[in-house]
OpenMM code with the backbone's topology and positions (N, CA, C; nanometers):
from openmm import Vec3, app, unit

residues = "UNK UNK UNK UNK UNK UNK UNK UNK UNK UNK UNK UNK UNK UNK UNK UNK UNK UNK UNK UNK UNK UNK UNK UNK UNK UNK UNK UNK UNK UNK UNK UNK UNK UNK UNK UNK UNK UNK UNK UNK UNK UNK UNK UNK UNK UNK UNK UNK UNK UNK UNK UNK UNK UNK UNK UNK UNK UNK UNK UNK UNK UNK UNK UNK UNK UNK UNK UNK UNK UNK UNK UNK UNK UNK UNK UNK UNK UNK UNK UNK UNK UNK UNK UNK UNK UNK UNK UNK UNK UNK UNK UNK UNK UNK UNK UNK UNK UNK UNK UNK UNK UNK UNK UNK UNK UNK UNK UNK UNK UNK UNK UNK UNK UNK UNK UNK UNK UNK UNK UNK UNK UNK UNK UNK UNK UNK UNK UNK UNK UNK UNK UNK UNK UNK UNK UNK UNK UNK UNK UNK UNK UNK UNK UNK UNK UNK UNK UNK UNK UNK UNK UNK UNK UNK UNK UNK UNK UNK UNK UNK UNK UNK UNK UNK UNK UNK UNK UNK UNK UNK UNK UNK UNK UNK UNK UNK UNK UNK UNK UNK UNK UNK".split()
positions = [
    Vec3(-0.3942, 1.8013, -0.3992),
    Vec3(-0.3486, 1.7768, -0.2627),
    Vec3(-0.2108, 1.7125, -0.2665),
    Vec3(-0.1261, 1.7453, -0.2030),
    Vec3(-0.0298, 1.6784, -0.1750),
    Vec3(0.0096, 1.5501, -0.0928),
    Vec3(0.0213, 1.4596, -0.1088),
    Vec3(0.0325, 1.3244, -0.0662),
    Vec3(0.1701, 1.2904, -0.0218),
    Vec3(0.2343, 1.4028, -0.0208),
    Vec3(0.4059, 1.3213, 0.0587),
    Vec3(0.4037, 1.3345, 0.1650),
    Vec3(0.4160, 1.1996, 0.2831),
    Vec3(0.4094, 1.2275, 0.3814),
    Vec3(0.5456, 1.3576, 0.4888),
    Vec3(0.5279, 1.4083, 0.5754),
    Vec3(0.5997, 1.4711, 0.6334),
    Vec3(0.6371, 1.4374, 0.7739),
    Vec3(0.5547, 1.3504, 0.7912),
    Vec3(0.6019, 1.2672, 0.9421),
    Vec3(0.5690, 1.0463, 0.9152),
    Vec3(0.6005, 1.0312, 1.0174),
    Vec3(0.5968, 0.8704, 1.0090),
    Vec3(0.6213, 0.8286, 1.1564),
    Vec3(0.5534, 0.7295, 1.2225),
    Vec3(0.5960, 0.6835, 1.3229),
    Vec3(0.5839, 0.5477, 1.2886),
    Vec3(0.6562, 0.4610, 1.3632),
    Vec3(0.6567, 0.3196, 1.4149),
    Vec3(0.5722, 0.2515, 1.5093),
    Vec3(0.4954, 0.1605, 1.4753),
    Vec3(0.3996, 0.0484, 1.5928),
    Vec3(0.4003, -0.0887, 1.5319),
    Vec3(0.3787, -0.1549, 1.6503),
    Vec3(0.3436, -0.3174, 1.6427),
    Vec3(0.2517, -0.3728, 1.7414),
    Vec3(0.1990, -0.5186, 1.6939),
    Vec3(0.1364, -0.5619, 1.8118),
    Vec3(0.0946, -0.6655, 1.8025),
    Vec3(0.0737, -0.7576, 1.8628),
    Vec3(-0.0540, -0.9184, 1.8280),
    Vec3(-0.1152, -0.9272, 1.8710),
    Vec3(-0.2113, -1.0159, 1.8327),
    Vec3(-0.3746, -1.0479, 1.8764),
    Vec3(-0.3741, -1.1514, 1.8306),
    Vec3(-0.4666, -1.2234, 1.9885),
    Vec3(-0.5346, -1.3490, 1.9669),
    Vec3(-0.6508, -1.3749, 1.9239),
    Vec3(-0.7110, -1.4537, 1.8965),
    Vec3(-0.8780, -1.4939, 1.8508),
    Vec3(-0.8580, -1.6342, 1.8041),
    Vec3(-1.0293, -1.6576, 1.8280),
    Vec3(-1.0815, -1.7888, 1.7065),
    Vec3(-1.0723, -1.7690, 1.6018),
    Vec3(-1.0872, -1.6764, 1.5327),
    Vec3(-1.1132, -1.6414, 1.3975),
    Vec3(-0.9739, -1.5375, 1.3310),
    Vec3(-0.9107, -1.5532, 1.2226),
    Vec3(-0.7713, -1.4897, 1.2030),
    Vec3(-0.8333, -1.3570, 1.1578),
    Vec3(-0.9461, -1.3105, 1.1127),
    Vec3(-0.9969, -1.1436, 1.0439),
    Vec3(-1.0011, -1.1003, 1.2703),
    Vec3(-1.0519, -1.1408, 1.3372),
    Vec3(-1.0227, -1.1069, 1.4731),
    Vec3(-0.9064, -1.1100, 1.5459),
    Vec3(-0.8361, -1.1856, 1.5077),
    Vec3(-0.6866, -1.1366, 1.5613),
    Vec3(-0.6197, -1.0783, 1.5127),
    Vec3(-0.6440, -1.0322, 1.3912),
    Vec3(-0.5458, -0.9180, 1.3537),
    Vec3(-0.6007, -0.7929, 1.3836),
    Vec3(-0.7545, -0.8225, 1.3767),
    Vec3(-0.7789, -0.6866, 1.4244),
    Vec3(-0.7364, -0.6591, 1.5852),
    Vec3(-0.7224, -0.7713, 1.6571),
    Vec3(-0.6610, -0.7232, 1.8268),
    Vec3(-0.5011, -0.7275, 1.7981),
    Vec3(-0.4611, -0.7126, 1.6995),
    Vec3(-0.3444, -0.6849, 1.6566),
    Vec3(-0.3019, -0.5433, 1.6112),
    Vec3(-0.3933, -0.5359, 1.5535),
    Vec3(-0.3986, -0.3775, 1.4916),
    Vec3(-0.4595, -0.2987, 1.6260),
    Vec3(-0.5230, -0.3448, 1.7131),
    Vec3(-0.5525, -0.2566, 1.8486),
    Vec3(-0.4422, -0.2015, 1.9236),
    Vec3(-0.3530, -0.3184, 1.8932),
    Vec3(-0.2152, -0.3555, 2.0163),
    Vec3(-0.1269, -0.2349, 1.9613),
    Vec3(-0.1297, -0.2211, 1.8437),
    Vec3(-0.0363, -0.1498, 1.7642),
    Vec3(-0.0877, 0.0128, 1.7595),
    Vec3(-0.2424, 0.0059, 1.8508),
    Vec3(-0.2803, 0.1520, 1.8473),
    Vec3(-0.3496, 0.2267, 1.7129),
    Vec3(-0.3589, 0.1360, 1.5896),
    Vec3(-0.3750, 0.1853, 1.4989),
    Vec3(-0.5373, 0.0971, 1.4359),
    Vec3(-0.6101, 0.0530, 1.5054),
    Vec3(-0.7243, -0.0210, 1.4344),
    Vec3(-0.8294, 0.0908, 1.3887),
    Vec3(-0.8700, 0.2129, 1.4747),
    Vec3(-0.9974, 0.3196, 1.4341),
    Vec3(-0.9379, 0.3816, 1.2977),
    Vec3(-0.8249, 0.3552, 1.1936),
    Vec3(-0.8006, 0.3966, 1.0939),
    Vec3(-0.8800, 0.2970, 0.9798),
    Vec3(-0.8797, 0.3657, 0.8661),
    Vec3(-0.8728, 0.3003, 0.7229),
    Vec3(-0.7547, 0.2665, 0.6778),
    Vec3(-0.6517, 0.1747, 0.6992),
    Vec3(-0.5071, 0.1726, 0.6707),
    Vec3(-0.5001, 0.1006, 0.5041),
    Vec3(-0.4084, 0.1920, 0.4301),
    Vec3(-0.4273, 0.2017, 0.3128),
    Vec3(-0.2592, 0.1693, 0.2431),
    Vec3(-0.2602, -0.0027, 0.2519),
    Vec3(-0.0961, -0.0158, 0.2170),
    Vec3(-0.0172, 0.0280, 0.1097),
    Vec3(0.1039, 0.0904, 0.1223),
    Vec3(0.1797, 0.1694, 0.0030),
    Vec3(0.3033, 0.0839, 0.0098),
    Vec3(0.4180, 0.1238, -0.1241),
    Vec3(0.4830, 0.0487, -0.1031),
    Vec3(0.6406, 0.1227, -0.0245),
    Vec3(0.7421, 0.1002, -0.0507),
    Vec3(0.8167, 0.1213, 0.0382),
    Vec3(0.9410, 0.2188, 0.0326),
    Vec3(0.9033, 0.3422, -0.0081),
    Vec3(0.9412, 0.4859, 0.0200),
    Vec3(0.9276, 0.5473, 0.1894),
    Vec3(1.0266, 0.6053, 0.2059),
    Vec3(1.0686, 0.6896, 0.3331),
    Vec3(1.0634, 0.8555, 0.2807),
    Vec3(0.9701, 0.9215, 0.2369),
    Vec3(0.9730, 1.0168, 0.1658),
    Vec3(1.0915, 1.1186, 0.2260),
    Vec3(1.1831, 1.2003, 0.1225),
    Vec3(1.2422, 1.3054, 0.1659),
    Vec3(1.1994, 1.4001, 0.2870),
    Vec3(1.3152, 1.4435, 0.3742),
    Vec3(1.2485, 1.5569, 0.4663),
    Vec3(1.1621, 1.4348, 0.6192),
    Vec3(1.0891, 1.3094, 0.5775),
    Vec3(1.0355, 1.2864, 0.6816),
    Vec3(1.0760, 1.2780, 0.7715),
    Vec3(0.9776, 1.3600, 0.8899),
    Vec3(1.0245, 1.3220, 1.0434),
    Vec3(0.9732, 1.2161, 1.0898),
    Vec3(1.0633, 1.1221, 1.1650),
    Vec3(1.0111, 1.0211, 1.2302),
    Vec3(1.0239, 1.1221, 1.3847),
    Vec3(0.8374, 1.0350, 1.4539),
    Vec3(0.8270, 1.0999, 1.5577),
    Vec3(0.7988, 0.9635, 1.6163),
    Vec3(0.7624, 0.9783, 1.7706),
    Vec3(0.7049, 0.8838, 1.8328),
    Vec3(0.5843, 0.8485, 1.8170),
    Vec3(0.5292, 0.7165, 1.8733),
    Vec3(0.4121, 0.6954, 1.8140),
    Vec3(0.2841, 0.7940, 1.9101),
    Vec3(0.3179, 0.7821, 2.0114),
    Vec3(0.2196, 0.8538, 2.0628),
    Vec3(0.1525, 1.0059, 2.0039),
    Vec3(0.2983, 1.0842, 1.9747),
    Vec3(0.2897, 1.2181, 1.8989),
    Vec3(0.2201, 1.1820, 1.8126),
    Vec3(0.2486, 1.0602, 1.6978),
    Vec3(0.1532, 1.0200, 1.5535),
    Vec3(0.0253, 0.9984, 1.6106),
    Vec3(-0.0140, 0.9458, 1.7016),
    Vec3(-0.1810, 0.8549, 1.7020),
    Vec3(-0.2517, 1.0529, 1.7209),
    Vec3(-0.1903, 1.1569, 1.7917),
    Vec3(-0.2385, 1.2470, 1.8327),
    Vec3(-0.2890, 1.3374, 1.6870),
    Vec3(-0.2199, 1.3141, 1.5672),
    Vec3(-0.2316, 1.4055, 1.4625),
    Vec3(-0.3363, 1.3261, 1.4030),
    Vec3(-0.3878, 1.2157, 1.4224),
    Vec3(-0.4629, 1.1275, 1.3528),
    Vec3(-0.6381, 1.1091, 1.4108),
    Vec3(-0.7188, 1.0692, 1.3270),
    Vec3(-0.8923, 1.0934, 1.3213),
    Vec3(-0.9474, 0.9572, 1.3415),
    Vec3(-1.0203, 0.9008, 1.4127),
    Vec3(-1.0728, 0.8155, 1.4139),
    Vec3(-1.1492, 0.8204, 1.3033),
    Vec3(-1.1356, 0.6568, 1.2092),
    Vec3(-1.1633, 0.6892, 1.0608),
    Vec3(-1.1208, 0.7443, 0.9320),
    Vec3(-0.9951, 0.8107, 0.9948),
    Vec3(-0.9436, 0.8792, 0.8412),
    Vec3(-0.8840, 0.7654, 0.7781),
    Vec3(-0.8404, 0.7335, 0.6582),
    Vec3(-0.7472, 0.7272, 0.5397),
    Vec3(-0.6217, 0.7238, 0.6092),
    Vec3(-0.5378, 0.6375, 0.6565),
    Vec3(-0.3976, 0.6466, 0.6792),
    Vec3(-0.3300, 0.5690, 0.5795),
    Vec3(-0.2424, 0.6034, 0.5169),
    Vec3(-0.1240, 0.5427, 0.4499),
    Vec3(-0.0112, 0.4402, 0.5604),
    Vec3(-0.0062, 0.2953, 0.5222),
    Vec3(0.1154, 0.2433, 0.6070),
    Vec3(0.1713, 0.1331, 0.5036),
    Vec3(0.2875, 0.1494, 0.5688),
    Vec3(0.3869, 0.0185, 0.5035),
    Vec3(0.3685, -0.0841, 0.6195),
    Vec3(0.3294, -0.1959, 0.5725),
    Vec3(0.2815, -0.3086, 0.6890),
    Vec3(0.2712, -0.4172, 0.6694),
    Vec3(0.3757, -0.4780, 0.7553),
    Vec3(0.3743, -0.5945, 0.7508),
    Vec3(0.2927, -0.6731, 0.8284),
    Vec3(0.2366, -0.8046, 0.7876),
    Vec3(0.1856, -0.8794, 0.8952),
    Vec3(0.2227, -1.0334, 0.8559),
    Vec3(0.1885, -1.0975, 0.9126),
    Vec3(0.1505, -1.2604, 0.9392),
    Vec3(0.0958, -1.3089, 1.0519),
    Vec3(0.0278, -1.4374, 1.0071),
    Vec3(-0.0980, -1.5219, 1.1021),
    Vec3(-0.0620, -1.6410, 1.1073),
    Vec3(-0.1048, -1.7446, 1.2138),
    Vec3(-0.1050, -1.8383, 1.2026),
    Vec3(-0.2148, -1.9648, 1.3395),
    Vec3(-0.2279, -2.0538, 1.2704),
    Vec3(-0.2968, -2.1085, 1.4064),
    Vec3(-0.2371, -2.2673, 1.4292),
    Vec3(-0.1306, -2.2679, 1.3738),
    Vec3(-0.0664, -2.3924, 1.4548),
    Vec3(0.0162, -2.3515, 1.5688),
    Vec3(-0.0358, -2.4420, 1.7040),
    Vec3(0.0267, -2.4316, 1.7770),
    Vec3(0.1654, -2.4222, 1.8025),
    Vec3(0.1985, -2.3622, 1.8742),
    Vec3(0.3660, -2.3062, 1.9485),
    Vec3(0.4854, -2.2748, 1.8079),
    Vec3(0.3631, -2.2259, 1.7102),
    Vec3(0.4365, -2.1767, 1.5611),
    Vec3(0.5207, -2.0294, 1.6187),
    Vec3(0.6298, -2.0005, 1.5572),
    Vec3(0.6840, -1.8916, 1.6022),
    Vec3(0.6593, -1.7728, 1.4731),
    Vec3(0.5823, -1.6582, 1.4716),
    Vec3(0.5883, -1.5595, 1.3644),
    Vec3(0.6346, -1.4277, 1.4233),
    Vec3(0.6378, -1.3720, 1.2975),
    Vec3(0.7269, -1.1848, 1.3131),
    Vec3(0.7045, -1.1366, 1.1676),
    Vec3(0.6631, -1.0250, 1.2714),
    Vec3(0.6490, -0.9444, 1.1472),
    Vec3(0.7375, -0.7937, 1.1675),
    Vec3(0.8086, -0.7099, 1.0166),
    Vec3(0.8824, -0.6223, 1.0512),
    Vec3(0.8729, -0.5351, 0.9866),
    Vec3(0.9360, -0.4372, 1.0264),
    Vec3(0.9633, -0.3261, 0.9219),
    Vec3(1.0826, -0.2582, 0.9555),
    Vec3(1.1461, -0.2488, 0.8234),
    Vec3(1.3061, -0.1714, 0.8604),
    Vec3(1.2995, -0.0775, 0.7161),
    Vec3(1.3993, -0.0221, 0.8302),
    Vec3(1.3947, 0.1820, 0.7759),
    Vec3(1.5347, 0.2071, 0.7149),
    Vec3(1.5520, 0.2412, 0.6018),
    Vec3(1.7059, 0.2644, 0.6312),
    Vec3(1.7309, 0.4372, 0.5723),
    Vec3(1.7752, 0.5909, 0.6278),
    Vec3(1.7764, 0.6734, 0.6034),
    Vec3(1.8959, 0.7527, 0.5330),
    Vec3(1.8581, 0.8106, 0.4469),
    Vec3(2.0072, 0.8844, 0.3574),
    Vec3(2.0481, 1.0142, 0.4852),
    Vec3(2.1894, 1.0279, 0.4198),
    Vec3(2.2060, 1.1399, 0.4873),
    Vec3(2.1966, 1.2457, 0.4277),
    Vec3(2.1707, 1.2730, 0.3397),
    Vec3(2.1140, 1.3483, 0.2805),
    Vec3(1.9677, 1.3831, 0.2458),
    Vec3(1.8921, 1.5104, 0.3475),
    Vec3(1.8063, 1.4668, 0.3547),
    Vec3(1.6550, 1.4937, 0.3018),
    Vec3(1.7254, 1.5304, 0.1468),
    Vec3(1.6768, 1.5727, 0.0079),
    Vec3(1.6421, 1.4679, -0.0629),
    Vec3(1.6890, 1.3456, -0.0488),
    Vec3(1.6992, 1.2178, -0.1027),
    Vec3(1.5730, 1.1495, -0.0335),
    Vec3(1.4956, 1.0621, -0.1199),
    Vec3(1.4285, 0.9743, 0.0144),
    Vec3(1.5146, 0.8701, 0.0578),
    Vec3(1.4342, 0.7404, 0.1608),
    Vec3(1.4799, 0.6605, 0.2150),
    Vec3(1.4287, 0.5353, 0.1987),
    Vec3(1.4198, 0.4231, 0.2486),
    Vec3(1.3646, 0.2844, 0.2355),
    Vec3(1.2798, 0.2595, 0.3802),
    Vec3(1.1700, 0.1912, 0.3216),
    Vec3(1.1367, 0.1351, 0.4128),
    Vec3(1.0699, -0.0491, 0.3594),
    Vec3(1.0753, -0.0766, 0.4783),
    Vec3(1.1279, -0.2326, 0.3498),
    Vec3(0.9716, -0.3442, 0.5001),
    Vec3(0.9586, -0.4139, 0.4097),
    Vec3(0.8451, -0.5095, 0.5308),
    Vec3(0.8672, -0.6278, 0.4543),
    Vec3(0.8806, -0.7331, 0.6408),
    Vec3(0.9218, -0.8786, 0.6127),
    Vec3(0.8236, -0.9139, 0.6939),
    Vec3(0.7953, -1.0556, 0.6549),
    Vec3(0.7113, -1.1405, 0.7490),
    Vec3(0.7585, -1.2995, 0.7557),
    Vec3(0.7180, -1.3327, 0.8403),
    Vec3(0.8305, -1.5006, 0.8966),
    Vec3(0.7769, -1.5608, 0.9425),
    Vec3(0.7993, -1.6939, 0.9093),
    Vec3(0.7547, -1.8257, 1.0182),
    Vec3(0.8977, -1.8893, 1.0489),
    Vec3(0.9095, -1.8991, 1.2170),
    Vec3(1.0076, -1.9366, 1.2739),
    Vec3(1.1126, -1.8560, 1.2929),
    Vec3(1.1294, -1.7166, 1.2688),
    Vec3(1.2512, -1.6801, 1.3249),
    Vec3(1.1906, -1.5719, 1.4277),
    Vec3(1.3329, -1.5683, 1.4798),
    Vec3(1.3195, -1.5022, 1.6233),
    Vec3(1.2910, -1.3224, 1.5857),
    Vec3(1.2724, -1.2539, 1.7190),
    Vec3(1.2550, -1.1173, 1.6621),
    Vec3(1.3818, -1.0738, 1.6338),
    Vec3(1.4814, -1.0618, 1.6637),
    Vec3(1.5957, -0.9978, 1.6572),
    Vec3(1.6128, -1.0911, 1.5045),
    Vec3(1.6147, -1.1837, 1.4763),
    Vec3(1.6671, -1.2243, 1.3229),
    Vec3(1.5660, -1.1516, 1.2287),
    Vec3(1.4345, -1.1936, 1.2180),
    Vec3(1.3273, -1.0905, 1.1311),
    Vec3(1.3459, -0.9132, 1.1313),
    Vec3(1.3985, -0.8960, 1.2444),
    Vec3(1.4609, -0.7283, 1.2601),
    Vec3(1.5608, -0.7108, 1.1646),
    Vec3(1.6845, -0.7797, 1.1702),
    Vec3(1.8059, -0.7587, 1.0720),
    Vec3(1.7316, -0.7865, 1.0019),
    Vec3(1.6807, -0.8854, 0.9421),
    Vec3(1.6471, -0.9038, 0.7692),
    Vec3(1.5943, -0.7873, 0.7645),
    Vec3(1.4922, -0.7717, 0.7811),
    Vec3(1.4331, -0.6752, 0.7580),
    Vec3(1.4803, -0.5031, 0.6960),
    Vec3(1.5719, -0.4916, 0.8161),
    Vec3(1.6720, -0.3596, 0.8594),
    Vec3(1.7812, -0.3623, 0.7431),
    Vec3(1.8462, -0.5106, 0.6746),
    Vec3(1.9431, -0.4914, 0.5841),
    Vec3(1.8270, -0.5036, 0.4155),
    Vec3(1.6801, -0.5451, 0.4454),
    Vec3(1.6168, -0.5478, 0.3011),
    Vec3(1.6218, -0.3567, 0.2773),
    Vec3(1.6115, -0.2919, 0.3500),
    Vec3(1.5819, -0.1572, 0.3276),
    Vec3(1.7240, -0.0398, 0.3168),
    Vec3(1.8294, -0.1315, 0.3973),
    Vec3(1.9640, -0.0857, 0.3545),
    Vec3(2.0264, -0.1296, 0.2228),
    Vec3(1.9470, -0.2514, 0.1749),
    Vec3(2.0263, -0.2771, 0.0682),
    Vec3(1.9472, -0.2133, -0.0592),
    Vec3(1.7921, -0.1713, -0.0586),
    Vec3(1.7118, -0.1069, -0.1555),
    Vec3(1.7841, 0.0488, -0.1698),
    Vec3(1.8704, 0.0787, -0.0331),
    Vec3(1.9001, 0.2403, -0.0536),
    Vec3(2.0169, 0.2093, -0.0684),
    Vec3(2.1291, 0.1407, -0.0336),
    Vec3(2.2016, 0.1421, -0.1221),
    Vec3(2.2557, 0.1294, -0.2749),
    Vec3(2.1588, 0.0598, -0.3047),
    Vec3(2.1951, 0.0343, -0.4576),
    Vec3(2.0985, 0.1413, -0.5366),
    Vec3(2.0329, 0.2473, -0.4629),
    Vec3(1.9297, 0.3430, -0.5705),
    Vec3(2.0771, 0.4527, -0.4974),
    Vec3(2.1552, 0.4119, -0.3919),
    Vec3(2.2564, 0.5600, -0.4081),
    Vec3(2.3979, 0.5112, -0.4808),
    Vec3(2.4104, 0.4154, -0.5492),
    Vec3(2.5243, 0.3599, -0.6017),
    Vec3(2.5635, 0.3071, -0.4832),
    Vec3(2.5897, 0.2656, -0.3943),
    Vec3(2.6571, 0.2645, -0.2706),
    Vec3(2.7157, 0.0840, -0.3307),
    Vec3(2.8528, 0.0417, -0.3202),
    Vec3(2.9001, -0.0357, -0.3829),
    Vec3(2.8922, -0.1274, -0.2569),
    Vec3(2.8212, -0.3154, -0.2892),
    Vec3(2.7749, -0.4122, -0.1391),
    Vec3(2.8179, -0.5132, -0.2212),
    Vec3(2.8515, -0.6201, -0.1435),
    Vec3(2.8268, -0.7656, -0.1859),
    Vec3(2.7634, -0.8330, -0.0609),
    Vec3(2.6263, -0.8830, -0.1591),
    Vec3(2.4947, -0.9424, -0.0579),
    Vec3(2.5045, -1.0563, -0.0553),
    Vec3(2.6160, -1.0950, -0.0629),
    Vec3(2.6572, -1.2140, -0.0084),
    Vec3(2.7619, -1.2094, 0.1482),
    Vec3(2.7821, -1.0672, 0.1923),
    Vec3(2.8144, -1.0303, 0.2665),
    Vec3(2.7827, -1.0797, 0.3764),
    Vec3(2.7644, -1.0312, 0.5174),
    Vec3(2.6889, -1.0705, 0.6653),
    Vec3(2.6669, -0.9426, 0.7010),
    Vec3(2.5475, -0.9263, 0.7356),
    Vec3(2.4920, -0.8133, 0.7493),
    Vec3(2.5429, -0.6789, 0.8373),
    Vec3(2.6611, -0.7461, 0.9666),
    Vec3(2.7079, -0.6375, 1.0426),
    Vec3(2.8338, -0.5971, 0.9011),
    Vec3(2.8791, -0.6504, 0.8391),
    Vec3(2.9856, -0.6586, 0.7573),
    Vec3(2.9154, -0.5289, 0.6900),
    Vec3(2.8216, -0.4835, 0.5718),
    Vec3(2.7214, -0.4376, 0.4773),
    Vec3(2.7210, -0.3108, 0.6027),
    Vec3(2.6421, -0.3017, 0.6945),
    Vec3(2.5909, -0.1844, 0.7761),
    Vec3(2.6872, -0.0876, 0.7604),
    Vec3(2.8163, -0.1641, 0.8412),
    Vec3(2.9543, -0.0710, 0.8433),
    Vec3(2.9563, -0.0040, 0.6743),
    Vec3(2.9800, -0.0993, 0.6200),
    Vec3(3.0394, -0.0382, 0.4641),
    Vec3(2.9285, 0.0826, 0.4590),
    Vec3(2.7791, 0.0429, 0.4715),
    Vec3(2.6832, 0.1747, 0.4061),
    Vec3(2.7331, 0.2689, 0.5056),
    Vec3(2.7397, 0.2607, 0.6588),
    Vec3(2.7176, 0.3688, 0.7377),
    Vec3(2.8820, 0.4534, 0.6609),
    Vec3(2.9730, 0.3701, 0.6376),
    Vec3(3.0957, 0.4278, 0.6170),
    Vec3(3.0834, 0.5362, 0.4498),
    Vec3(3.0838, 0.4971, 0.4291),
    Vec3(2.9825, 0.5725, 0.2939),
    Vec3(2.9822, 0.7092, 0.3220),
    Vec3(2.9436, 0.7032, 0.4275),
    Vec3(2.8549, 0.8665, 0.4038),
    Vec3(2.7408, 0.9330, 0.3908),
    Vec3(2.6668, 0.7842, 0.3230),
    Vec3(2.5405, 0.8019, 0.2386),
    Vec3(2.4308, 0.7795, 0.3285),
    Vec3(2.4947, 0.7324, 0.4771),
    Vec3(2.3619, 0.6354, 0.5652),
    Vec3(2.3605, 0.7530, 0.6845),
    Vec3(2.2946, 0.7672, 0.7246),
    Vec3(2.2280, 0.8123, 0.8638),
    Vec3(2.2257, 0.7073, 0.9678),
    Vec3(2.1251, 0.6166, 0.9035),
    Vec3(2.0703, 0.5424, 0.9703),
    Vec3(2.0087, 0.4099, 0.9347),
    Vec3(2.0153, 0.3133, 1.0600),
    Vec3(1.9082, 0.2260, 0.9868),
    Vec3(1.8607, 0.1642, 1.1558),
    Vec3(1.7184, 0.1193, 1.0590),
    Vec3(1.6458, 0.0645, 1.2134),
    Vec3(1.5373, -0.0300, 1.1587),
    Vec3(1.4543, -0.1037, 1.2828),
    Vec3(1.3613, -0.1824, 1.2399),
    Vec3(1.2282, -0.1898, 1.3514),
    Vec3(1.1292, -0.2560, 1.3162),
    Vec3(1.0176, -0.2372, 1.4721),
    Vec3(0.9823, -0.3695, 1.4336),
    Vec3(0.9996, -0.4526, 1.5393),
    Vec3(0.9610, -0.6218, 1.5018),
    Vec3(0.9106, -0.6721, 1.6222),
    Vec3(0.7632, -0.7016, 1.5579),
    Vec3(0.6934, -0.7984, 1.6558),
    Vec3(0.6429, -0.9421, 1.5975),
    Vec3(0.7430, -1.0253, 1.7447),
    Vec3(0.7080, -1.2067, 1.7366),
    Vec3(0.5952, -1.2373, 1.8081),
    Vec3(0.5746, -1.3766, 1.7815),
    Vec3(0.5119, -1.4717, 1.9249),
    Vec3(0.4924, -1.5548, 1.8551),
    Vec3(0.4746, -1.6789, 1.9159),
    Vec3(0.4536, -1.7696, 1.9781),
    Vec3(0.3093, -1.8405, 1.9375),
    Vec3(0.2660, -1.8913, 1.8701),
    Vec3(0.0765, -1.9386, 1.8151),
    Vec3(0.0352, -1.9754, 1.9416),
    Vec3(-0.0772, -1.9195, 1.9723),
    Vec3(-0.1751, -1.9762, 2.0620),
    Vec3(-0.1411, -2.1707, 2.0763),
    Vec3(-0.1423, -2.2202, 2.2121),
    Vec3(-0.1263, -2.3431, 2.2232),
    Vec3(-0.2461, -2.4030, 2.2034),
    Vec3(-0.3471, -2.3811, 2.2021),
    Vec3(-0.4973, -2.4623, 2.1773),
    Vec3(-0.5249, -2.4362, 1.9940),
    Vec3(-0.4756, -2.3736, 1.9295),
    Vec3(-0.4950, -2.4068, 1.7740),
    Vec3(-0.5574, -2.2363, 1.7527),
    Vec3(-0.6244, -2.1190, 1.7966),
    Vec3(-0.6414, -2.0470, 1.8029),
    Vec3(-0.5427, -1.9282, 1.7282),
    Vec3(-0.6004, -1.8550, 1.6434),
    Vec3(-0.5190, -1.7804, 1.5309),
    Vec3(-0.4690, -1.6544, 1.6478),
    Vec3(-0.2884, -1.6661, 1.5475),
    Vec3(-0.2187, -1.5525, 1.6187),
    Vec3(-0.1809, -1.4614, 1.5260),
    Vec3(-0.1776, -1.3340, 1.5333),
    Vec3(-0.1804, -1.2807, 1.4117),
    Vec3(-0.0763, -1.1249, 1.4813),
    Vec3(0.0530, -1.1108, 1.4104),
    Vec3(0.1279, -0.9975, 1.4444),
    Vec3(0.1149, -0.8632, 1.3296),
    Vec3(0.1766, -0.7832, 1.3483),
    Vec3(0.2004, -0.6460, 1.2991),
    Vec3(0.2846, -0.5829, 1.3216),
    Vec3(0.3606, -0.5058, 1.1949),
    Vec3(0.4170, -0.4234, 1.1940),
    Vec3(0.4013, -0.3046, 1.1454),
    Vec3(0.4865, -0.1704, 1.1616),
    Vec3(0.3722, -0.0865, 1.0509),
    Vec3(0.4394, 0.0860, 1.1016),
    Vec3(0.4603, 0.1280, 0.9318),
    Vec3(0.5285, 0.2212, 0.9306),
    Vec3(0.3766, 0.3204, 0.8896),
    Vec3(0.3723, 0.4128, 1.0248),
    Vec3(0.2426, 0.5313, 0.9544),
    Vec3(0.3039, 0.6381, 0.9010),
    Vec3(0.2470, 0.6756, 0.7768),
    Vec3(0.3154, 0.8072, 0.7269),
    Vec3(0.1654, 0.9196, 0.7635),
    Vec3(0.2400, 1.0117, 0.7550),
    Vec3(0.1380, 1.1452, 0.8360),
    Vec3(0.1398, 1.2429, 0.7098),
    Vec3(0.0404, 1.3109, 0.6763),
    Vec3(0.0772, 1.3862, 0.5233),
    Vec3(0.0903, 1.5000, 0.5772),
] * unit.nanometer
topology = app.Topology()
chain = topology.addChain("A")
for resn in residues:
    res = topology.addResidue(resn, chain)
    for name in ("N", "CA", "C"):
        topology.addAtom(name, app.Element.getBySymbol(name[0]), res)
């Protein structure tokens, strides 16, 4: 059987509960993806993949099957704790080559900061497997330009979901999560 995926979509989501195995699972609801077996891989954008929307993805998919995802998460139950969880994509332009897909997870930063990290961990894994010449000591809008200028980039993106811990001590638990479709 062949195992390279040919499609991929993007979801996120959080969930509350008493118990942290229950909020992630109303996490994994939020994100549309809980009636799967989700089966974490690591962080390839296989050649050729189409990214579709998520709705198109949940439609090709079985309540119960075997899904492959890159996924990030984190939990927590101290109050007014801030978490995020992400995933960033970064695509060749060439589109024979694969791509990156990269997962971060955080305590205390905002969504838009866990997004860039995230978005430059997966630009900087494809740049340096395409030679693409960086100094990561750089600032990240600085790095984007150079890859996109390259030649070598298409693209890059991220799907990041925060919040906020439950104020009564109650586990909060986010998701991120790249589905690949075979």
């Amino acid at each position: 059987m062949d195992f390279i995926p040919k499609k991929v979509f993007f979801t996120k989501g959080v969930g509350r509960a008493t118990e942290q195995l229950t909020s992630f699972e109303y996490a994994l609801r939020d994100a549309g993806i809980s009636p799967f077996n989700l089966v974490s891989v690591s962080s390839i954008l296989a050649p050729k993949a189409e990214i579709i929307p998520k709705v198109e993805g949940l439609k090709l998919l079985n309540s119960g099957q075997v899904v492959f995802t890159v996924l990030s998460r984190c939990a927590a139950n101290e109050p007014n704790r801030l978490i995020a969880a992400s995933i960033g994509c970064a695509i060749p332009a060439d589109k024979e080559i694969y791509g990156y897909l990269s997962e971060h997870h955080a305590f205390g930063q905002t969504e838009e900061k866990a997004g860039e990290y995230a978005e430059d961990l997966a630009a900087t894994m494809l740049a340096s497997s395409l030679g693409v010449p960086f100094d990561s000591n750089t600032a990240w809008d600085e790095r984007e330009q150079q890859f996109k200028m390259s030649g070598k980039f298409v693209k890059t993106m991220n799907i990041t979901q925060s919040a906020v811990c439950d104020k009564e001590g109650n586990w909060t638990s986010v998701v991120a999560a790249a589905v690949l479709i075979l």
